[in-house]
C-alpha positions in Angstrom: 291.0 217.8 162.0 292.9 214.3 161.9 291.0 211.0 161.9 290.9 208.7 165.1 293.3 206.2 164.8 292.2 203.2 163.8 294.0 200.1 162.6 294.7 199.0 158.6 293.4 195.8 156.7 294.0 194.6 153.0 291.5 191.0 152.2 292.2 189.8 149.2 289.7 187.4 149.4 286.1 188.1 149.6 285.4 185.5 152.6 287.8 187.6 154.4 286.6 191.0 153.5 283.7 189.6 154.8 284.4 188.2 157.9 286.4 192.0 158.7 283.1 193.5 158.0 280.6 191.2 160.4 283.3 191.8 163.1 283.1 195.6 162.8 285.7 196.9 160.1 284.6 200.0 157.9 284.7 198.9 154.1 287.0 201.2 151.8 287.9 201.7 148.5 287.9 205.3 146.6 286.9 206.6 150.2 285.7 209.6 148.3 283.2 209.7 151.2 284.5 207.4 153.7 287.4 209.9 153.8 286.2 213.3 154.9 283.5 211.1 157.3 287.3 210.3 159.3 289.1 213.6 159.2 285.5 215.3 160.7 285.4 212.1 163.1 281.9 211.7 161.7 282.5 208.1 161.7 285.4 206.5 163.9 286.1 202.8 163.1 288.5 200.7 164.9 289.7 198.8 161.0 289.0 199.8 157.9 289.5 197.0 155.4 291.1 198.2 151.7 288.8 196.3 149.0 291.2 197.8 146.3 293.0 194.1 146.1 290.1 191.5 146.1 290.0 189.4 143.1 287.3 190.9 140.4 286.7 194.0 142.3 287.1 196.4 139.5 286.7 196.1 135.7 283.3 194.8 133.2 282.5 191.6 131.7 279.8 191.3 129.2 277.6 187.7 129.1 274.2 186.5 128.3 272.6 190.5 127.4 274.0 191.4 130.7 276.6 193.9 131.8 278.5 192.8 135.4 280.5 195.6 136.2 282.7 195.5 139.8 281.9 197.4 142.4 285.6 198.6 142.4 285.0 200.3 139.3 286.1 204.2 139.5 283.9 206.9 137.8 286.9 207.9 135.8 286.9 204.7 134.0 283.7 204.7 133.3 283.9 208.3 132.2 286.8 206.8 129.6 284.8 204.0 128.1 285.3 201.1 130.5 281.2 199.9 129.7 280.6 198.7 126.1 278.1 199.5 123.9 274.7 201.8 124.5 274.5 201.5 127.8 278.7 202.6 128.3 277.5 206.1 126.2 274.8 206.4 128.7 276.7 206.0 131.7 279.9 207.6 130.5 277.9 211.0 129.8 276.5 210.2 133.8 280.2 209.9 135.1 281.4 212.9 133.3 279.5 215.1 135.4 280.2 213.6 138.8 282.0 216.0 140.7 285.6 216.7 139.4 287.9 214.8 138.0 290.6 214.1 141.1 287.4 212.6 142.8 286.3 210.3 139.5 289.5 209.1 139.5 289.5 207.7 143.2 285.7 207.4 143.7 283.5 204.2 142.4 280.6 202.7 141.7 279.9 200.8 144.4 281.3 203.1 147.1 278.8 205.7 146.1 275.9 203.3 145.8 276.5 201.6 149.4 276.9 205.3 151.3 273.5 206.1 149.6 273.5 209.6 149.9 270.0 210.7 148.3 272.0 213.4 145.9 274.6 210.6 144.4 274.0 210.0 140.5 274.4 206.3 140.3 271.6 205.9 143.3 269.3 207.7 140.4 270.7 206.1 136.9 270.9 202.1 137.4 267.9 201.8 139.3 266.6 203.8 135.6 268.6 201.5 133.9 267.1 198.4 135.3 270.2 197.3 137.2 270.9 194.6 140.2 273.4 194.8 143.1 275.1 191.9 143.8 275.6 191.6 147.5 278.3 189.2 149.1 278.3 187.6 152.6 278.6 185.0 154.4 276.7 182.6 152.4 277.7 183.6 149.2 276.2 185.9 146.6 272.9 187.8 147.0 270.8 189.4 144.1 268.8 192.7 144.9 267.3 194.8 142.2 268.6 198.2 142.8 264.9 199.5 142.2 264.8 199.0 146.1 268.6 199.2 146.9 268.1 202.2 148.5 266.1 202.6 152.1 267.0 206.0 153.2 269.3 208.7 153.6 272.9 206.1 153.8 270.6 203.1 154.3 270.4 200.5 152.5 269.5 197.0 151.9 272.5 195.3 152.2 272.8 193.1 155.8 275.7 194.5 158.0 277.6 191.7 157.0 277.1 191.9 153.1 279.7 193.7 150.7 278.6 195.2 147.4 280.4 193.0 145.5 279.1 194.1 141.7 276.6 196.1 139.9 274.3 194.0 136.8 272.7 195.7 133.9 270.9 194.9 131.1 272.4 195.0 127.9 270.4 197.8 125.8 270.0 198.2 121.6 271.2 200.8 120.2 268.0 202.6 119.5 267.3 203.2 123.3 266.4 206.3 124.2 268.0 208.1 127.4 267.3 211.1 129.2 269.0 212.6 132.3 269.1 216.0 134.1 270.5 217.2 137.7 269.9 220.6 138.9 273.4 221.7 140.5 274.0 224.9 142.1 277.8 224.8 140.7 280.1 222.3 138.9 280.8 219.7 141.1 278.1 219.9 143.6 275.5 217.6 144.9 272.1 217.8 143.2 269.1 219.0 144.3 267.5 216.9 141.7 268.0 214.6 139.5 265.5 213.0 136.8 266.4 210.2 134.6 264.0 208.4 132.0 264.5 205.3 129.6 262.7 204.1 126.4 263.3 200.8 124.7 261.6 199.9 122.1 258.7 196.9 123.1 259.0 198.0 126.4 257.6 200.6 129.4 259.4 203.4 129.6 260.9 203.5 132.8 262.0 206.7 135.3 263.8 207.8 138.5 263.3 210.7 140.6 265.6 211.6 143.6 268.0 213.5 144.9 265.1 214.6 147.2 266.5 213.6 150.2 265.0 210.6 150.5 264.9 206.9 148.5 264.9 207.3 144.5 261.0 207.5 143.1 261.0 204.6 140.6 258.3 204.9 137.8 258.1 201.4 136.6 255.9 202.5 134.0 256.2 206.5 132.8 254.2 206.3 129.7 251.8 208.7 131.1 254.7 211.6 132.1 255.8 210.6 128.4 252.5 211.9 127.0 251.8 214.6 129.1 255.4 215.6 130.5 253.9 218.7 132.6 250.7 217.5 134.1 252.6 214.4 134.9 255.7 215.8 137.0 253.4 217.6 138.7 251.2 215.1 139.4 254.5 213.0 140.4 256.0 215.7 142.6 253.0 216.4 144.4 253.1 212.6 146.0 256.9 213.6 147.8 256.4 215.2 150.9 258.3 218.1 152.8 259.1 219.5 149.8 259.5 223.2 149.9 257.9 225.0 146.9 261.4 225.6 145.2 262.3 222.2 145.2 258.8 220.8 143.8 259.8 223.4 140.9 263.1 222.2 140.2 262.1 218.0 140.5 259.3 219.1 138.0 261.5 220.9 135.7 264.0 218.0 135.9 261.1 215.2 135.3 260.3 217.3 132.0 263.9 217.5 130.6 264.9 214.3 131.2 261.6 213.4 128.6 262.7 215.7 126.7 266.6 214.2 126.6 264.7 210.7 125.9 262.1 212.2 123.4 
């Protein structure tokens, strides 16, 4: 099947982009998702506006202890070192593993984070990671910690006529500790769940659950799953409901190696 037709815009300002969006134009970029959505007709827009060409859209900047890193951004060059320091290792390893290479090179950060699909890695890593979307609309720039980014299945808590402009994290020492595990059928497919867990030194250690079909589980504080990683992710799993019992086995057993990848 062939998309609907539909009609072809290219902002290259953000106030314009902006004003495409509030009057009904579907956002693209890598259209990694957006893309089959049109061929199955799952989603039939009369404009979709190309965000490839506004200024800033892709690429890092580093100031003040804190990583800004456009949403434009592809996996690919994330993969090949685009993020500096600690926290570039960390997400590089994360980007390897997204699906294939074809779709890292055409696929980015903020596309997957504004479709929300529950099984997506970066809707599990930067909310782990302590990161912040930066939303733009019509009255400029909007900070929203990614800890809550995520509603739902594809819902999230930017307004209809908010962009994700960028994606902030924290600069992290060298001596952090990361660990990160995704249960997947095959290469290349979507998880059935995905654990993530960070230690800093002088800090709580922080963790993410999802890939559950629902909103990430943050655990602003998983000092306990540190110290007891089996009674803990057990304990954890048990608050997600409609969980069959295979897949309270497998977000267990990904809780326990991600502490074990961080240990």
């Amino acid at each position: 099947m062939k998309p609907a037709a539909f009609d072809y815009a290219r902002p290259k300002e953000w106030s314009e982009a902006v004003k495409l969006v509030g009057a009904g134009a579907r956002a693209g970029a890598g259209t990694q998702s957006l893309g089959p959505l049109l061929n199955l007709r799952l989603s039939q827009p009369s404009t979709i506006a190309d965000l490839r060409h506004l200024p800033n859209y892709a690429g890092v900047i580093v100031a003040g202890g804190v990583l800004r890193i456009g949403a434009g951004t592809t996996h690919a060059a994330i993969e090949d070192g685009a993020v500096p320091g600690r926290i570039g290792e960390i997400m590089a390893a994360v980007a390897r593993r997204i699906a294939y290479r074809p779709v890292r090179n055409r696929g980015t950060i903020g596309g997957s984070l504004a479709h929300a699909d529950p099984a997506a890695d970066w809707v599990a890593v930067l909310p782990a990671l302590g990161g912040t979307a930066i939303a733009f609309g019509p009255n400029g720039e909007r900070r929203l910690p990614l800890t809550g980014f995520v509603l739902g299945i594809f819902e999230t808590a930017l307004a209809p006529d908010e962009l994700l402009r960028a994606v902030e994290v924290p600069v992290l020492p060298a001596t952090a500790k990361w660990g990160h595990w995704k249960f997947c059928r095959k290469v290349g497919e979507f998880s059935k769940a995905t654990a993530c867990v960070l230690s800093v030194p002088g800090a709580k250690p922080r963790a993410v659950l999802a890939a559950l079909d629902g909103p990430p589980l943050v655990i602003e504080d998983a000092s306990a799953l540190l110290a007891d990683p089996v009674r803990e992710a057990s304990r954890v799993v048990a608050t997600v409901e409609g969980l069959s019992p295979w897949r309270r086995s497998v977000a267990e057993t990904a809780l326990r190696h991600a502490v074990e990848g961080a240990a």
